[in-house]
C-alpha positions in Angstrom: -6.9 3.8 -2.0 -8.2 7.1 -3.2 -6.7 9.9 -5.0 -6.5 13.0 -3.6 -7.2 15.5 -7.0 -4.1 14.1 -8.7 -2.1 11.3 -10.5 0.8 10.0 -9.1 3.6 9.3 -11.2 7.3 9.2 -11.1 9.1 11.7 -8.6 6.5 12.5 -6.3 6.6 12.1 -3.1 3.9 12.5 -0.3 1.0 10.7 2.1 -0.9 9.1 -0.8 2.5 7.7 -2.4 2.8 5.8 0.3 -0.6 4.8 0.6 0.2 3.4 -2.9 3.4 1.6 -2.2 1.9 0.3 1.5 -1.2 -0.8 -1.4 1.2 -2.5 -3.7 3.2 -4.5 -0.6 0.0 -5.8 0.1 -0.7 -7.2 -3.3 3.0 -8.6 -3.1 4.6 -6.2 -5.2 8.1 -5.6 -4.0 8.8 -1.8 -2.9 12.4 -0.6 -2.0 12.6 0.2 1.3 14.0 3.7 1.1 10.9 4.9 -1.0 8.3 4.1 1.3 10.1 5.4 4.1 10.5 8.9 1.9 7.0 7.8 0.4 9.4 8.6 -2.9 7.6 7.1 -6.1 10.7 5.6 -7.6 11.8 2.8 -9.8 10.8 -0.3 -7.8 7.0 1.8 -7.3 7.0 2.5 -11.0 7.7 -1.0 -12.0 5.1 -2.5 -9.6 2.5 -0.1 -11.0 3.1 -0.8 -14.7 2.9 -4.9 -13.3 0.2 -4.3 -12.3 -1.7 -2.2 -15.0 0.3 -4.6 -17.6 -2.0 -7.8 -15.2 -5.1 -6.1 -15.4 -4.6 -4.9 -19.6 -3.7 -1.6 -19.4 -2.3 0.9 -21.0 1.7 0.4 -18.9 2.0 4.1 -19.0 3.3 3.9 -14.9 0.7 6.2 -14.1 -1.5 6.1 -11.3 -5.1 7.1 -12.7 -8.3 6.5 -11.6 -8.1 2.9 -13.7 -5.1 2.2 -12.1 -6.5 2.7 -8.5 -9.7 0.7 -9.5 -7.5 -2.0 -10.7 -5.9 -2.1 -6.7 -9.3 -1.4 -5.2 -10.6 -4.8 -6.9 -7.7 -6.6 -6.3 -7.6 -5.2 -2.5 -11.3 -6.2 -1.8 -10.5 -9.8 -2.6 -7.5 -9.9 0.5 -8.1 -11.3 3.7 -5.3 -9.1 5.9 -3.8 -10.3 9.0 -2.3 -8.2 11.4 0.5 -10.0 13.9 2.6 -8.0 16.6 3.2 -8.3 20.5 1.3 -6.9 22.8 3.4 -6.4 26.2 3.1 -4.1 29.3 5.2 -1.6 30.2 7.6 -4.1 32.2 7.9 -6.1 28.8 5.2 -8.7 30.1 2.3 -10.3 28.5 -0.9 -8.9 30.0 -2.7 -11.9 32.1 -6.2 -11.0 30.0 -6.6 -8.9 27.6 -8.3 -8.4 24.1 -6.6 -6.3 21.0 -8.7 -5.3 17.6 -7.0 -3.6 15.0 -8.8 -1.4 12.8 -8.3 0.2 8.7 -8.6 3.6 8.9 -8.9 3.7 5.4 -12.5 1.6 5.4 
């Protein structure tokens, strides 16, 4: 994750929150639903990030700085992701032959 000119702390909301929440799920932090779908950095995203700047020693301030996002970088780089779904046709069937790839964006 990057971020974009500011730190994020409690009560914002916006693109880069939930890049940090979708971040945090994937480090197996536990999100509340209805904040990542507002991308609202609430209590369960405050609590993750002080977890996590509490695991990596420091400063549990809540706030996502440039340490903090280093700290999730690391951890991020050391992930192997998988990425699972269906892939049907139009009628709902499965395509006879077919290849998928999926992508990060974020690379």
């Amino acid at each position: 994750m990057k971020l974009q000119g500011r730190n994020l702390v409690f009560g914002m909301q916006g693109n880069d929150v939930r890049e940090l929440q979708r971040d945090l799920a994937w480090l197996g932090f536990d999100i509340l639903s209805q904040d990542i779908t507002s991308g609202r950095f609430g209590e369960t995203t405050r609590a993750a990030v002080q977890m996590l700047q509490k695991q990596n020693r420091l400063g549990p301030d809540g706030v996502v700085d440039i340490k903090t996002v280093e700290a999730i970088n690391k951890q991020l780089g050391g992930l192997k992701r998988v990425v699972r779904g269906n892939f049907l046709l139009a009628d709902g069937k499965p395509p006879a032959r077919a290849k998928v790839r999926a992508f990060d964006k974020d690379l």
